[in-house]
C-alpha positions in Angstrom: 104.9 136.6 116.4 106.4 136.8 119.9 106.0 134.0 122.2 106.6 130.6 122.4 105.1 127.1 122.8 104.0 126.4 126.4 101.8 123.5 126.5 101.2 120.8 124.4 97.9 118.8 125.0 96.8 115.3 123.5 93.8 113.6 123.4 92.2 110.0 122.6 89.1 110.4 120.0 87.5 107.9 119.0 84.4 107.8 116.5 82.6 104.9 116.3 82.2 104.0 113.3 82.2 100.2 113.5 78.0 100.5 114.2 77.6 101.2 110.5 80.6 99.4 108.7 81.9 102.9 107.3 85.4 102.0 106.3 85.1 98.5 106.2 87.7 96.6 103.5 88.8 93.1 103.4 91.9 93.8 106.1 89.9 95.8 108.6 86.7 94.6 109.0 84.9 97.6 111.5 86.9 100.3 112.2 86.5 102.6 114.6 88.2 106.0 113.2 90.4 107.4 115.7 93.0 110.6 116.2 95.5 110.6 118.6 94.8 114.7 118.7 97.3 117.5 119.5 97.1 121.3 120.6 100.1 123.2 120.5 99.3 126.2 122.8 101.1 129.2 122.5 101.4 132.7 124.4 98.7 134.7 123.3 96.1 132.3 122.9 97.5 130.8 119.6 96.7 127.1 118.8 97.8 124.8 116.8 95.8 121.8 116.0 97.4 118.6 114.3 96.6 114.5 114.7 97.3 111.3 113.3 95.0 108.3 112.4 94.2 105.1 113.5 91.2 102.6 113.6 90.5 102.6 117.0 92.1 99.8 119.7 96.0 101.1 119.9 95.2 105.1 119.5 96.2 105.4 123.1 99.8 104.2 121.9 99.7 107.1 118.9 98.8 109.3 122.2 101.6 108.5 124.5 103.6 108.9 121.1 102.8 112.3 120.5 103.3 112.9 124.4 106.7 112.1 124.2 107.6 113.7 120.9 105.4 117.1 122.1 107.7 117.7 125.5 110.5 118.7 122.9 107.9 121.5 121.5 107.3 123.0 124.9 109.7 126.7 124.7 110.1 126.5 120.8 109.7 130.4 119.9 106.9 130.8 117.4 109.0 132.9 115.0 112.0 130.1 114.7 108.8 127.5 114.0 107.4 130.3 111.2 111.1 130.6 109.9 112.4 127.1 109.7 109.9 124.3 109.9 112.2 121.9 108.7 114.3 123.1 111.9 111.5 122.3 114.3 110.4 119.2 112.6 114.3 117.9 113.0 114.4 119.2 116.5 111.4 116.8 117.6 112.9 113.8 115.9 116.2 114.6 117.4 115.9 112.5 120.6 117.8 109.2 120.1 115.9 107.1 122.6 112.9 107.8 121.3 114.3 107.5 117.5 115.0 103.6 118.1 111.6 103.0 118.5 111.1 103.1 114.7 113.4 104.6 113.4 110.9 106.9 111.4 108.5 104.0 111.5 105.5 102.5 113.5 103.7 104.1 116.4 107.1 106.5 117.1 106.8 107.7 113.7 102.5 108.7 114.0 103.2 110.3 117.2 105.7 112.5 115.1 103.1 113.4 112.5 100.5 114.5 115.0 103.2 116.8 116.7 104.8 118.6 113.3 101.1 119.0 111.4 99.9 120.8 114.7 103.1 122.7 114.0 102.0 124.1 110.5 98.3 124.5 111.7 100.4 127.1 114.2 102.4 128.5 111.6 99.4 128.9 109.2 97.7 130.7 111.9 100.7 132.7 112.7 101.0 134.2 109.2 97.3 134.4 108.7 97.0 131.4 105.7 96.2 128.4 105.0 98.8 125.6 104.6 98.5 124.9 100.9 99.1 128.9 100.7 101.8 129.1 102.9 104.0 126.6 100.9 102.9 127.9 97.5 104.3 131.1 98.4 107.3 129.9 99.6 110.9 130.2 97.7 111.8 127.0 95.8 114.9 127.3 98.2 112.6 127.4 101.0 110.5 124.5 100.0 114.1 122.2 99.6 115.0 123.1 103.1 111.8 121.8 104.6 113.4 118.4 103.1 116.2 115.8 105.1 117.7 114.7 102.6 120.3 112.3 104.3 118.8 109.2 102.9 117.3 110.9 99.7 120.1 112.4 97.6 120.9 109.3 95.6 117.9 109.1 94.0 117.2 113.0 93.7 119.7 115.8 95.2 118.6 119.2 96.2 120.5 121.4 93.6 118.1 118.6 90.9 115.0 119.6 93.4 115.8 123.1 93.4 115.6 123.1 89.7 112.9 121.5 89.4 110.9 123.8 91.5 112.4 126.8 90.0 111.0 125.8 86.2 107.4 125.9 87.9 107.9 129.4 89.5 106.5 131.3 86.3 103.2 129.4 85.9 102.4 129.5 89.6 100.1 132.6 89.7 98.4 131.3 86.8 97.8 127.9 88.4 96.7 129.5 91.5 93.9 131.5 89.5 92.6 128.5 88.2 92.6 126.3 90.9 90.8 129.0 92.9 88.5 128.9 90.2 88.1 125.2 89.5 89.4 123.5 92.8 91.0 120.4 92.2 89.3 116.9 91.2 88.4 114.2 93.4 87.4 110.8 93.6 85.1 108.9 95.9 85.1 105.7 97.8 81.9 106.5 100.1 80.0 104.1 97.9 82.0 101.2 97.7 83.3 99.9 101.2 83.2 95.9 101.1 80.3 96.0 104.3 77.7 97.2 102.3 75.5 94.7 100.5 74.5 94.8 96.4 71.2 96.9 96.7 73.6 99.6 98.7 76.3 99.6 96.6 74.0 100.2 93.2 72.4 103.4 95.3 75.1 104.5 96.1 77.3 104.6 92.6 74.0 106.0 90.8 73.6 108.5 93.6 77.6 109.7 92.9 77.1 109.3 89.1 74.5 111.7 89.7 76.3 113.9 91.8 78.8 114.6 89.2 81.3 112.1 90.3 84.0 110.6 87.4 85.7 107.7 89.7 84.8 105.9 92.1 87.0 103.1 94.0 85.5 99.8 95.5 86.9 97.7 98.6 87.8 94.3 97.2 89.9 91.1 98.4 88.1 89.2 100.4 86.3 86.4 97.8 87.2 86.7 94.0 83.4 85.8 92.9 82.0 88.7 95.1 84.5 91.1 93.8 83.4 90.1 90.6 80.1 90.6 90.6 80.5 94.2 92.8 82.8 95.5 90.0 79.9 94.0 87.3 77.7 96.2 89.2 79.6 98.7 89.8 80.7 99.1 86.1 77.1 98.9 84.9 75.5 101.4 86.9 78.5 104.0 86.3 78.9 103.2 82.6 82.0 103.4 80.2 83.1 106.6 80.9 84.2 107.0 84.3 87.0 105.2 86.2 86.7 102.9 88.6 89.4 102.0 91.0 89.8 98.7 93.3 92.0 98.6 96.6 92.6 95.1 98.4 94.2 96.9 101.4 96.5 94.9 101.6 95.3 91.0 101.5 96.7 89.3 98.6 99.7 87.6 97.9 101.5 88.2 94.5 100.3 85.4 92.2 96.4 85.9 93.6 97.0 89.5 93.4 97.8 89.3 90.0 94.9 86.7 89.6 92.3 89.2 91.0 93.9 92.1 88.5 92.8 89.3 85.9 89.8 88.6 86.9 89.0 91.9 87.2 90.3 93.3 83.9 86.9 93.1 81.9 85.7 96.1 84.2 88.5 98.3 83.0 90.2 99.1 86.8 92.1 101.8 85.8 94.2 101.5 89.4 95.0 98.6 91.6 95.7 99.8 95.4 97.6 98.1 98.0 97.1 94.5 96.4 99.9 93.1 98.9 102.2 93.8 102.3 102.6 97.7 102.5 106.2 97.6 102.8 107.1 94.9 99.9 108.9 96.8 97.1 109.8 93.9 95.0 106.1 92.5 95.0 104.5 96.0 93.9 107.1 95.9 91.0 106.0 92.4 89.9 102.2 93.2 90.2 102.8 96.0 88.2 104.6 94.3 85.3 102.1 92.0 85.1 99.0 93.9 85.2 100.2 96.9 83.3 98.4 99.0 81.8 96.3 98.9 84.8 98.6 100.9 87.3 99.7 100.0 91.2 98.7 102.5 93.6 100.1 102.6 97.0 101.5 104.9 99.9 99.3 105.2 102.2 101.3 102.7 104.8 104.4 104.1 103.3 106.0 105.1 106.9 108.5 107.7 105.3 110.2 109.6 102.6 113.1 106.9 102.2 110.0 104.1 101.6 108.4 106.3 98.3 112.0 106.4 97.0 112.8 102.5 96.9 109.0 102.5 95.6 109.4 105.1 92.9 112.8 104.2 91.8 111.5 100.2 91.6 108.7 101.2 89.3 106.9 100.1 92.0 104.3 102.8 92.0 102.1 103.7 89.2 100.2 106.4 91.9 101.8 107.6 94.7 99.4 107.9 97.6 101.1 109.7 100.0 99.0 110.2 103.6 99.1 113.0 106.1 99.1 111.4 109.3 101.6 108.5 108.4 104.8 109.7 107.5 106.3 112.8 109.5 104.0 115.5 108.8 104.3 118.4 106.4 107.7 118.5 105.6 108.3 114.7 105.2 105.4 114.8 102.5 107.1 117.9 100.3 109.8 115.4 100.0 107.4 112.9 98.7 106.0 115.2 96.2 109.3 115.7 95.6 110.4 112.8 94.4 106.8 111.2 92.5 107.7 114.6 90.3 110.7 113.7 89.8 109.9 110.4 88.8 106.6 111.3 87.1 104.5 109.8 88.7 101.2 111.2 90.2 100.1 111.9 93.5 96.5 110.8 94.9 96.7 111.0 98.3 95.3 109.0 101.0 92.1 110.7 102.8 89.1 109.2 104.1 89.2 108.5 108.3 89.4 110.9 110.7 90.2 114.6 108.6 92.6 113.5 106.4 90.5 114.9 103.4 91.1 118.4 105.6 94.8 118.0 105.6 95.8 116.2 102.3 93.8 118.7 100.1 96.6 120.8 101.1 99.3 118.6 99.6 97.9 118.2 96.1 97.0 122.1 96.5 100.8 122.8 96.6 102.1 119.8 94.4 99.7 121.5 91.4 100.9 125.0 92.3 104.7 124.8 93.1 105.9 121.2 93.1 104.5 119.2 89.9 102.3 121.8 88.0 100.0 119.3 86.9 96.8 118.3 87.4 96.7 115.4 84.7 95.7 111.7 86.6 95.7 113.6 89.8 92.6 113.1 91.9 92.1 114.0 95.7 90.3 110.6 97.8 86.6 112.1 99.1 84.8 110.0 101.4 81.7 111.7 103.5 82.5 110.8 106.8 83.0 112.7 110.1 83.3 116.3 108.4 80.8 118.0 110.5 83.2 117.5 113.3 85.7 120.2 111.8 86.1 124.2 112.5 87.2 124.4 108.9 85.7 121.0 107.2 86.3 120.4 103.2 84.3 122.4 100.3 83.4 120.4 97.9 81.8 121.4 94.1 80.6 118.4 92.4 83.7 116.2 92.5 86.3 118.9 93.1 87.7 120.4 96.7 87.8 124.0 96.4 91.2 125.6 98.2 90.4 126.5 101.9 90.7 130.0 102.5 90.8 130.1 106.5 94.4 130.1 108.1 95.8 126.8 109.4 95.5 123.2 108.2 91.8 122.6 108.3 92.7 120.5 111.7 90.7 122.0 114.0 88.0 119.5 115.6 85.3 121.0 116.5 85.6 121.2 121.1 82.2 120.3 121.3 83.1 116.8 119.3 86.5 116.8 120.8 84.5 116.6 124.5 81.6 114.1 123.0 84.0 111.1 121.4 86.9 111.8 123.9 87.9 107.8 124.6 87.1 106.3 126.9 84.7 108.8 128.7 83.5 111.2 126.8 79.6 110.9 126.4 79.6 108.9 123.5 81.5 106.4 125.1 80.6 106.5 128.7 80.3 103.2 129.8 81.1 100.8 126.5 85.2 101.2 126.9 84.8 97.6 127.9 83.3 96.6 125.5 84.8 97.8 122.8 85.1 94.8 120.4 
């Protein structure tokens, strides 16, 4: 593991997903799935690929983030990144100029992410694993140093982390064996974005329900009588057995938020995502008194580790959906896993976009094995979009992801794909940049 970093490279891709409505919710109406895309090159040909997502218009900000955040990679020995992550991922976040444009939030905060999961592709590579395999076999000691816990040890301390982790050490081998030989269950969204008309959204829950599928999640928020009548149909063409899921991304207030959950309550929605503001702690906590049993999901705008805990210690969060590409990377998300164990709550992360189904298979992969040891309401987000573009794209049996065996984070975009959507002229968008809507 000589060498060191000497270049880091970042690109604007776009995929133009807008033409088909893939994605579309009541908030964001035709997005066009972007990655602000990072290579880490190292001596000896080594590569690390990372990214962050956006939705299209503004990735070029998320670029000239991760610019400025990679010049602090350039000369970082590969063997200090494969012995102290944490230490690199501090390292880049260390520069105070750049720190006051969040702090740890907003475009700053994606650039970060893109830099330090390009980081762990690297060190996966390095070593010859894959992520989720490279922090399962890591020391509970080792795992609590990944962590900054400035802003964390009032609600959970290392020595109460280190503990924690240690009581899972003895099962680990066994839950590595079966997850090897299950994978680890997921739940899909592909048929229900709020675009797609009745006759669509019918096909495509009967085409899940006979793929194997147990939950599916629909986009709702935009008119109370059309959610209605989607979640009727929904319900009916999946039956009584399976869950089904409803996000508003974001749209409601609290009152019509709870007046949806209501409304929708006949269909039994066994989770209610993002029903307000991303960052409003106290409104999650009132939703969820009032619509309990039905549990509040959210996360996936959750900009960093310090955001979960107000969430989590709130009651706030009945599902913590932590994402990949929002908060700080790798090691910002083991402290999020972190705390939802501690607070028992369970993780379903964010995926869907741009190859975050790649990256945050790897989280749950390491919460079941090392962090949380549980599988139990767990589910992974699968939506079938854009994976042919990966070296190392998802496996999927039925409704589970099976644990990726090739080294790295399962970042890699294909260069073929990376040369064909590269914004604003690669081939694919070779004269539309201006118009771009």
């Amino acid at each position: 593991m000589d060498g060191a970093i000497v270049d880091v490279e970042v690109t604007d891709l776009r995929f133009p997903t807008s033409r088909a409505l893939d994605g579309s919710d009541a908030m964001n109406e035709a997005p066009d799935y972007s990655a602000a895309y990072v290579v880490l090159h190292a001596d000896g040909d080594l590569e690390g690929h990372g990214f962050t997502f956006t939705i299209g218009r503004g990735n070029e900000l998320a670029v000239a983030a991760a610019e400025a955040i990679g010049r602090r990679a350039r000369g970082w020995p590969v063997a200090e990144l494969v012995a102290d992550p944490g230490g690199f991922s501090r390292h880049l976040q260390a520069d105070s100029q750049l720190r006051w444009l969040g702090p740890a939030k907003g475009t700053i905060q994606l650039g970060l992410a893109a830099v330090v999961n390009a980081g762990w592709d690297l060190i996966g590579k390095a070593v010859g694993q894959p992520v989720w395999k490279v922090l399962a076999d890591m020391t509970p000691q080792q795992l609590v140093d990944l962590v900054d816990w400035r802003y964390l040890r009032d609600t959970l301390t290392p020595e109460a982390a280190l503990e924690m982790l240690e009581k899972q050490v003895p099962g680990r081998a066994e839950r590595e064996a079966r997850l090897r030989e299950e994978g680890y269950p997921a739940y899909t969204t592909s048929a229900g974005w709020l675009g797609y008309d009745d006759d669509k959204l019918a096909r495509l829950c009967r085409e899940a329900v006979d793929a194997g599928w147990d939950a599916v999640k629909l986009k709702v928020g935009g008119d109370l009588a059309d959610d209605v009548r989607r979640c009727a149909l929904a319900r009916e063409v999946i039956g009584p057995g399976r869950r089904l899921m409803i996000d508003a991304n974001q749209t409601l207030g609290t009152a019509d938020a709870v007046r949806w959950a209501e409304a929708l309550a006949p269909y039994e929605i066994w989770w209610f995502e993002e029903p307000t503001s991303p960052d409003d702690v106290l409104a999650h906590a009132a939703i969820a008194r009032a619509i309990a049993p039905t549990r509040v999901a959210t996360g996936e705008h959750a900009h960093n580790a310090v955001m979960f805990k107000q969430f989590l210690a709130a009651d706030a969060m009945g599902v913590c959906q932590l994402d990949a590409a929002r908060p700080g990377g790798v090691d910002e998300a083991v402290a999020v896993l972190l705390l939802a164990a501690a607070h028992d709550v369970p993780v379903c992360p964010h995926a869907g976009g741009v190859g975050l189904c790649e990256l945050v298979q790897h989280l749950s992969m390491v919460d079941y094995v090392a962090v949380s040891g549980s599988r139990e309401d767990r589910m992974i987000e699968y939506v079938d979009h854009l994976h042919e573009h990966f070296a190392d794209p998802v496996r999927m049996r039925g409704a589970s992801y099976l644990p990726p065996t090739r080294p790295g984070y399962s970042a890699e975009i294909l260069a073929a794909s990376r040369e064909a959507y590269r914004f604003p002229d690669g081939p694919v968008w070779a004269g539309r940049a201006g118009r771009v809507r």
